[in-house]
RODREN-787491 format. One record per residue (C-alpha): z negated, y, x; residue number from 1; residue in one letter; chain. Coordinates in steps of 0.02 Angstrom, whole numbers, padded with zeros to 5 digits. Each point is the difference from the previous one (the first is absolute). Example, Ala and Ser with C-alpha at 12.3 -4.5 7.8 and 13.67 -1.06 7.14 Angstrom:
       c3       c2       c1   num   residuo   cadena
   -00390   -00225    00615     1         A        A
    00033    00172    00069     2         S        A
//
This chain:
       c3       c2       c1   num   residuo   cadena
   -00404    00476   -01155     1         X        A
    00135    00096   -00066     2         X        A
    00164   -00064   -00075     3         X        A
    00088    00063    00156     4         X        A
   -00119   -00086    00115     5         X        A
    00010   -00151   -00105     6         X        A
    00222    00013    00014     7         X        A
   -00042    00012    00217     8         X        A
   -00113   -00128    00017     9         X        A
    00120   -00131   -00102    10         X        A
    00137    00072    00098    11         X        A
   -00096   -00025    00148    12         X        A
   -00051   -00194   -00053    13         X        A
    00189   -00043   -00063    14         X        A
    00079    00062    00148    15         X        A
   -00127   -00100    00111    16         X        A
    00035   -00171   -00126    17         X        A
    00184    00036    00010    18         X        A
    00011   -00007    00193    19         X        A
   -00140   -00132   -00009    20         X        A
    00151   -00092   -00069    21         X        A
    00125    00056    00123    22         X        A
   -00106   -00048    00154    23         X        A
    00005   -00167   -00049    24         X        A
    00172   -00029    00091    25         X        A
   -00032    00054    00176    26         X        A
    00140    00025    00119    27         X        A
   -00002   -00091    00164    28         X        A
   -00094    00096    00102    29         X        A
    00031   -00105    00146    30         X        A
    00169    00051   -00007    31         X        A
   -00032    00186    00001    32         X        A
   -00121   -00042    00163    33         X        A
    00090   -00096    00095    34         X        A
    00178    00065   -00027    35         X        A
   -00023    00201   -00036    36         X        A
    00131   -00028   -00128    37         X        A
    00020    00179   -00092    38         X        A
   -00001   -00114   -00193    39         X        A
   -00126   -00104    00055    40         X        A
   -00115    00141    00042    41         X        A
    00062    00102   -00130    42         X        A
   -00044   -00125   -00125    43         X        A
   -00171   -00038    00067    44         X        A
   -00034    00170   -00009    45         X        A
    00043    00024   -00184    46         X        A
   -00108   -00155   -00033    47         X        A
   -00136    00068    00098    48         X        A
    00004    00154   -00110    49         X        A
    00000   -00086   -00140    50         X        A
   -00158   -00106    00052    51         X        A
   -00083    00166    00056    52         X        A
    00012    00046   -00173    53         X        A
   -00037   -00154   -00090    54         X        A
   -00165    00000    00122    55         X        A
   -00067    00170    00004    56         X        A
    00039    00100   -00180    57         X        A
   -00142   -00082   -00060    58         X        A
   -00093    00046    00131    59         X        A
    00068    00180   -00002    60         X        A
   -00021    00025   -00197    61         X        A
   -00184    00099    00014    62         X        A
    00080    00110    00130    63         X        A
    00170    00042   -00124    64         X        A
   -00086    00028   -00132    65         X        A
   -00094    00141    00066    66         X        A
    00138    00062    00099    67         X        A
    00090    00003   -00203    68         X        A
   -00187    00110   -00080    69         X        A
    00002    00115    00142    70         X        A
    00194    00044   -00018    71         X        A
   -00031    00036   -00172    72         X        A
   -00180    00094    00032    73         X        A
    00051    00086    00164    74         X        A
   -00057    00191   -00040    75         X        A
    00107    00021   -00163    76         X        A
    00153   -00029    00090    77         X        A
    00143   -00069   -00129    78         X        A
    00080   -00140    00053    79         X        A
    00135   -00059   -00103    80         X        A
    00042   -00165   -00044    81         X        A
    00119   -00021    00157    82         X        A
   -00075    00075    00099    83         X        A
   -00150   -00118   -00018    84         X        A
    00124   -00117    00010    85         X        A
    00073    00030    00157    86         X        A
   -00174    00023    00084    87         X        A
   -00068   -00170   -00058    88         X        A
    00182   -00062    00084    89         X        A
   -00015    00080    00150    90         X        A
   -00206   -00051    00014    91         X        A
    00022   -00172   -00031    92         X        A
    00180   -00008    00100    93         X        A
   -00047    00079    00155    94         X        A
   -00159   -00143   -00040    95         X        A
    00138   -00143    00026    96         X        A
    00092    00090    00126    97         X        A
   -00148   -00017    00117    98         X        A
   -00020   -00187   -00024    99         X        A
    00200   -00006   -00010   100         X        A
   -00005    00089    00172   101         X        A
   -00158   -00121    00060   102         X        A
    00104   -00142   -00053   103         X        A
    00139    00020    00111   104         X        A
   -00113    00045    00163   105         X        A
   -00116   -00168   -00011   106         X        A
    00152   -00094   -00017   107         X        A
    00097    00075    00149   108         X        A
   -00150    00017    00115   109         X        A
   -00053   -00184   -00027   110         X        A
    00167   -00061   -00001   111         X        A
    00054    00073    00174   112         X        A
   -00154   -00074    00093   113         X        A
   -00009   -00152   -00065   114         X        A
    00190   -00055    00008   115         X        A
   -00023    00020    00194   116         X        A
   -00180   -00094   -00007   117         X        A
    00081   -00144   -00101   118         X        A
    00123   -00044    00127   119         X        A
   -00136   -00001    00152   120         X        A
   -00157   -00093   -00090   121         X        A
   -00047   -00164   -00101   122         X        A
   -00091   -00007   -00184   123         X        A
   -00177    00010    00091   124         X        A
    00025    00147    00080   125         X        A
    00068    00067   -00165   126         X        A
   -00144   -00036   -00096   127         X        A
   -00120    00091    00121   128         X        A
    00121    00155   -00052   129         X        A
   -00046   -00033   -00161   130         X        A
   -00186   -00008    00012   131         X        A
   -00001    00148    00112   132         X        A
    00090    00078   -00165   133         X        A
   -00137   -00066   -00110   134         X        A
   -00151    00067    00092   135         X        A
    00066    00173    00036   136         X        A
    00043    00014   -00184   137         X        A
   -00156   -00047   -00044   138         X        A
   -00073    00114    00128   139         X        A
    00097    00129   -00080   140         X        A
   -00103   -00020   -00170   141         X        A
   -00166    00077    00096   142         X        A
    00079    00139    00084   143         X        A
   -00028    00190   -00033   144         X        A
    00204    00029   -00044   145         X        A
   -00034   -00137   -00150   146         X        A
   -00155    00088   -00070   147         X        A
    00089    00167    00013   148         X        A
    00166   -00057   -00090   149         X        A
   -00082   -00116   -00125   150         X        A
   -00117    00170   -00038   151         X        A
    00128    00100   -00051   152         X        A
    00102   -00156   -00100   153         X        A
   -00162   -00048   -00108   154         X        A
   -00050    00173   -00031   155         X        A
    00176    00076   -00083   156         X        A
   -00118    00169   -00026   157         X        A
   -00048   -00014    00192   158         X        A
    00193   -00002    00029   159         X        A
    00051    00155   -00100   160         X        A
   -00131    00104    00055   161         X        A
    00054   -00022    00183   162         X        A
    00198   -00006   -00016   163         X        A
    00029    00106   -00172   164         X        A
    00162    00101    00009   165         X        A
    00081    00059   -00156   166         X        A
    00192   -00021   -00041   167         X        A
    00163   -00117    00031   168         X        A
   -00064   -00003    00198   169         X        A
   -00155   -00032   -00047   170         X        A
    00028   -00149   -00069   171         X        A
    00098   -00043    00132   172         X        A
   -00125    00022    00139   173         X        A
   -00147   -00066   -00097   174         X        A
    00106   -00148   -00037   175         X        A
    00031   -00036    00160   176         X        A
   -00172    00025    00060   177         X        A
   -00066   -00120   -00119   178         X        A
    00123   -00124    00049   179         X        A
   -00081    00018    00197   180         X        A
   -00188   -00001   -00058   181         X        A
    00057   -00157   -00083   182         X        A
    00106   -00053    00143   183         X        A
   -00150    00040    00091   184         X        A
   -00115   -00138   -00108   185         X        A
    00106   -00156   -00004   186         X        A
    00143   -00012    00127   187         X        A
   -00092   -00141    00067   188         X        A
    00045   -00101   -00142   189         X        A
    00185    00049    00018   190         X        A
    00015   -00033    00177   191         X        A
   -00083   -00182   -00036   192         X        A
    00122   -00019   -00145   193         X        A
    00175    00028    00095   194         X        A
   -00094   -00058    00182   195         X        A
   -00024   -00171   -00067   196         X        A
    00120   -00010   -00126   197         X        A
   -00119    00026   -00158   198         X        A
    00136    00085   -00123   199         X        A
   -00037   -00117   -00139   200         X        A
   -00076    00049   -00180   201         X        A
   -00159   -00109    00046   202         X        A
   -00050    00108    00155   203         X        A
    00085    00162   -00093   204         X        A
   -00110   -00035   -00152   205         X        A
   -00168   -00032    00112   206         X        A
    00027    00154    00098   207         X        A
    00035    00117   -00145   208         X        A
   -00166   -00078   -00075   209         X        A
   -00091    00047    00141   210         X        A
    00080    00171    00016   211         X        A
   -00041    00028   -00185   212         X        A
   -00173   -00020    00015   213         X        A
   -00013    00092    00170   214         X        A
    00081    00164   -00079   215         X        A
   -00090   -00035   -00185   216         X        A
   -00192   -00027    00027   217         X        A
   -00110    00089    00072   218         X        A
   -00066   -00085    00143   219         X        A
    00187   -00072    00047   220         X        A
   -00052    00009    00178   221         X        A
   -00100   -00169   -00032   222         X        A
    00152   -00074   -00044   223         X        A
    00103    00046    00155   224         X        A
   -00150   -00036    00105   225         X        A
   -00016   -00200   -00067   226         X        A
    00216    00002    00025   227         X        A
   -00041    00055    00153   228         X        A
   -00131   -00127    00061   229         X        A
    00123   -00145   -00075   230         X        A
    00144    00074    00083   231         X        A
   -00092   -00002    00169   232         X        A
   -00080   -00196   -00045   233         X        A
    00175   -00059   -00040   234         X        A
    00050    00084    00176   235         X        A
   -00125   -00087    00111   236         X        A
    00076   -00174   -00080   237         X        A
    00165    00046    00009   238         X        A
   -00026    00036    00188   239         X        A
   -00115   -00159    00028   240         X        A
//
């Protein structure tokens, strides 16, 4: 590892402890639910962000570091020192912007449904939502769509081949794209984490331990898989 790669990866790590540190305080996301208050939901979704990146950089490290040897071995091309710059920006940015985006969908499209469902049904019939949640998350974990996204976030190489485009827009659109394969592996755990109120650092910090070694080794699939079975376990209690 080079003394560039070394400067991203502790880049990547600091910026993760740093917002480690900011997600600590959590807005009220109640507040944001239940009242659509522009701050409220403003503020949850900077803090979302902000866990997004706490959770996933070190997750995302293998991937940006050979996003940062191929910029600098891509056909003798020179790429200045901005230039990389601004491409290892826009990667990682249009990254968040995903999740940012992601976000501000789960908590809309939960909240709207289940402010309605509140006012017409009692705690039992809530927690059968919330099993239902459970088990199709965990169903989730065995599906083809999971295999597929977790393929291309394990295997950085995999990634590139498939999606390389050269340039500012590249980075851009294979930004993006790697923030959808990896929206594609774990939205389950973010729709658990804002459906039943889980924004705390000791579900954060379990998740992004689980998401780590999903993306890292190898045969991550195993992991999801036993998630998945626990999810769907949990589910049949929550519902019984």
């Amino acid at each position: 590892m080079n003394r560039l790669q070394k400067t991203l990866l502790i880049s990547l790590v600091s910026i993760s402890a740093v917002t480690w540190f900011v997600s600590k305080d959590q807005p009220d996301m109640m507040t944001a639910m239940m009242t659509y208050n522009p701050m409220a939901i403003s503020l949850f979704v900077m803090s979302w962000t902000a866990g997004m990146a706490a959770m996933m950089f070190p997750a995302i490290s293998p991937m940006v570091l050979l996003y940062n040897k191929l910029i600098k071995g891509n056909n003798g091309e020179t790429v200045t020192i901005t230039s990389y710059s601004f491409r290892m920006a826009l990667f990682v940015g249009c990254y968040l912007a995903v999740w940012a985006l992601t976000g501000l969908v789960l908590l809309l499209m939960w909240s709207i449904p289940m402010n309605a469902f509140l006012m017409e049904v009692g705690r039992n019939d809530l927690q059968i939502v919330y099993g239902i949640l459970l088990i199709a998350a965990g169903a989730y974990q065995f599906s083809p769509l999971k295999s597929k996204c977790l393929g291309y976030c394990e295997s950085p190489m995999s990634f590139f081949m498939r999606r390389w485009k050269s340039g500012t827009i590249g980075a851009v659109k294979m930004g993006t794209y790697h923030g959808l394969y990896c929206l594609g592996c774990c939205w389950p755990y973010f729709l658990l984490m804002v459906a039943l109120g889980w924004m705390n650092l000791l579900w954060m910090g379990l998740f992004a331990g689980i998401i780590f070694g999903e993306k890292v080794w190898s045969r991550g699939i195993l992991i999801s898989k036993a998630v998945g079975i626990g999810f769907i376990i949990w589910g049949l209690f929550t519902i019984g």
